[in-house]
C-alpha positions in Angstrom: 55.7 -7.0 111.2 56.8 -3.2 111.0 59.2 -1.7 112.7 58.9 1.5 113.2 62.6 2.7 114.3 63.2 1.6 110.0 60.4 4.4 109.2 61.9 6.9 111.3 65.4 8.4 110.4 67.4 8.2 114.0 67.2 11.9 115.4 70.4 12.8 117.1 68.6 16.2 118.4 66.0 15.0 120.6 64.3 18.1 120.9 63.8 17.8 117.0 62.5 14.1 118.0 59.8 16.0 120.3 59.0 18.6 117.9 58.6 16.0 114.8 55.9 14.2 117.7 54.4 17.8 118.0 54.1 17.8 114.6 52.5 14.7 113.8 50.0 15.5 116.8 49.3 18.8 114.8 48.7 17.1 111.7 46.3 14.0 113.8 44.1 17.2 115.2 43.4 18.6 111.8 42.7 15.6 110.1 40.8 13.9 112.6 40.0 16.5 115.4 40.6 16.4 119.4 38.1 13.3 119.7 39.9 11.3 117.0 43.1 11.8 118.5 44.9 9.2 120.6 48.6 8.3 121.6 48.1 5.3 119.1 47.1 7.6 116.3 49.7 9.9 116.9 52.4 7.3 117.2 51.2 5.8 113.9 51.6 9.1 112.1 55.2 9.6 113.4 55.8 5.9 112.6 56.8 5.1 116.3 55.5 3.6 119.7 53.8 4.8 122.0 56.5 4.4 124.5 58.7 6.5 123.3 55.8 9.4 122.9 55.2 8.9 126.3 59.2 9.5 127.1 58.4 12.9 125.9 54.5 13.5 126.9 53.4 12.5 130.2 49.7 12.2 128.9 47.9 12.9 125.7 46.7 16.5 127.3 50.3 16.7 127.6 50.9 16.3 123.9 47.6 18.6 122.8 49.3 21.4 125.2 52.6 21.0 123.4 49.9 21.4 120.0 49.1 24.4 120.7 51.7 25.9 121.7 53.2 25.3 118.8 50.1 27.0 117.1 50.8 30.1 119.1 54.0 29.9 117.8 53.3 30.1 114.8 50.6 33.1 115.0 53.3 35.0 117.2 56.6 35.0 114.5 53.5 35.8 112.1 52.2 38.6 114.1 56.0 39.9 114.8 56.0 40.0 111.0 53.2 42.0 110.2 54.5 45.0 108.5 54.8 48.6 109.9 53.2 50.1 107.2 49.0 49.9 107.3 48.7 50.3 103.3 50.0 46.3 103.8 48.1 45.5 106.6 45.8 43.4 104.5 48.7 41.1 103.4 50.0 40.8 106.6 46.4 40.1 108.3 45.9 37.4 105.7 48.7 35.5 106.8 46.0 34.4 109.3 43.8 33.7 106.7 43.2 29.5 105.7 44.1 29.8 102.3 46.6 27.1 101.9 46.4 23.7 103.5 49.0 24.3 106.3 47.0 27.0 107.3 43.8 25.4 106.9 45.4 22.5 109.6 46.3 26.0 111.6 43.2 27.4 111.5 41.2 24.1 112.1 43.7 23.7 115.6 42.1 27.0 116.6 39.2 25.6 116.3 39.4 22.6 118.3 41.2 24.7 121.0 38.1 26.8 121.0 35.7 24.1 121.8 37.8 23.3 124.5 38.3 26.1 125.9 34.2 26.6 125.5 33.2 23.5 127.1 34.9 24.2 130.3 38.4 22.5 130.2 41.0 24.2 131.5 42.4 25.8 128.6 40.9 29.3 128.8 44.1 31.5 130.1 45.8 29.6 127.3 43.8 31.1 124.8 43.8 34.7 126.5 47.5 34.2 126.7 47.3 33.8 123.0 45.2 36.8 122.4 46.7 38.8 124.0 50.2 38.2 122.9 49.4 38.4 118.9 47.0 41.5 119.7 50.2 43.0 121.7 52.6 42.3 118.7 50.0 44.0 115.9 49.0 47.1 118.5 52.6 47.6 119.1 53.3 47.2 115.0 50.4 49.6 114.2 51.0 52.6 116.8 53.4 54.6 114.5 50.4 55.5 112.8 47.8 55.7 115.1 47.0 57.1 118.2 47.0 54.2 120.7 43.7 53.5 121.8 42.5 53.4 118.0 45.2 51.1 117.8 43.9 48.5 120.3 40.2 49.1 118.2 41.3 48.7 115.2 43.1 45.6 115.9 40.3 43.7 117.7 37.6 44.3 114.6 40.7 43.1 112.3 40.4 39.5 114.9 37.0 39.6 114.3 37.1 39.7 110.6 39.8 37.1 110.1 38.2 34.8 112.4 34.9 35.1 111.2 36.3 34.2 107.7 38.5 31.4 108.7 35.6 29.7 110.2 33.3 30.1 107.3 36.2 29.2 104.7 36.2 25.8 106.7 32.7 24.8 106.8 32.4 26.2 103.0 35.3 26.1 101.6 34.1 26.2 97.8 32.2 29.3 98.7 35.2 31.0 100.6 37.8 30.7 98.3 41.2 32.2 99.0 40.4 35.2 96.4 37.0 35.6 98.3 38.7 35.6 102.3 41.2 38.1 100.9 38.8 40.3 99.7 36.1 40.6 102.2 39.2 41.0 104.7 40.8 43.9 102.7 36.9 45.0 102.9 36.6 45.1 106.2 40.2 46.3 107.0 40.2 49.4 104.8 36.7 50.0 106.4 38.3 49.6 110.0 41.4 51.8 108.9 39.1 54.9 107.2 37.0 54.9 110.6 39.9 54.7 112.8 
């Protein structure tokens, strides 16, 4: 029989406790996507019980919430990172980019949030929220340079393009290869930037 408080070091911080279910939750969505993810699965990649994720989650929507909110996180401190200068641009948009498999987990969490979000659950202010909060960060980053309303232009077509990529680096990812992703982005950015 396993016991699963001897896979588990003891967590004196039980906010780390919640965040290391978080992250097993995140890693259960990109392996297995929203459908193949239950409490059970979850507890058996954090190598504990269900009971004690449900000390912490109410529900297993409860849980997914607390998923993505850690993925908008993450995109935020990225987007409060992307450098003031537009020459770098590129390299700071393709911090967005799947080219790595944390990022590829990231970008495939977008994706299920997505399909929530289109078939009608009640998720949709969630991803606005999102939106608009890393848009906010890379207008507010980019303005030095440009006259605002270019600004707010020039950073939805850059959305476009690294969302556009990320999905087709998932469903073909021998195709889409990192060099590839950073290349039609830097493409498409330097286009966006000599029009703006």
């Amino acid at each position: 029989m396993i016991c699963y408080t001897d896979l588990v070091p003891r967590v004196a911080d039980e906010q780390e406790r919640r965040e290391q279910l978080v992250d097993a939750a995140f890693r259960v969505i990109a392996r297995e996507g929203l459908s193949g993810t239950s409490m059970r699965a979850v507890a058996k990649e954090a190598g504990c019980t269900i009971g004690l994720i449900n000390h912490w989650f109410s529900s297993r929507d409860d849980l997914v919430e607390a998923t993505f909110d850690r993925a908008i996180e993450r995109e935020l401190d990225r987007a409060a990172a992307i450098a003031t200068d537009p020459s770098s641009y590129v390299d700071a948009a393709s911090q967005f980019l799947p080219v790595d498999e944390r990022r590829r987990d990231e970008a495939k969490i977008w994706i299920a949030f997505y399909a929530m979000v289109l078939s009608g659950e009640d998720h949709e202010d969630r991803r606005t929220a999102r939106c608009h909060a890393v848009r906010k960060a890379m207008v507010g980053r980019l303005r030095d340079f440009r006259p605002l309303p270019a600004c707010h232009e020039i950073v939805d077509r850059i959305f476009v393009l690294v969302d556009g990529i990320a999905i087709n680096a998932l469903l073909d990812p021998r195709r889409w290869t990192r060099a590839r992703q950073r290349t039609v982005l830097r493409e498409g950015v330097e286009d966006v930037l000599a029009r703006h």
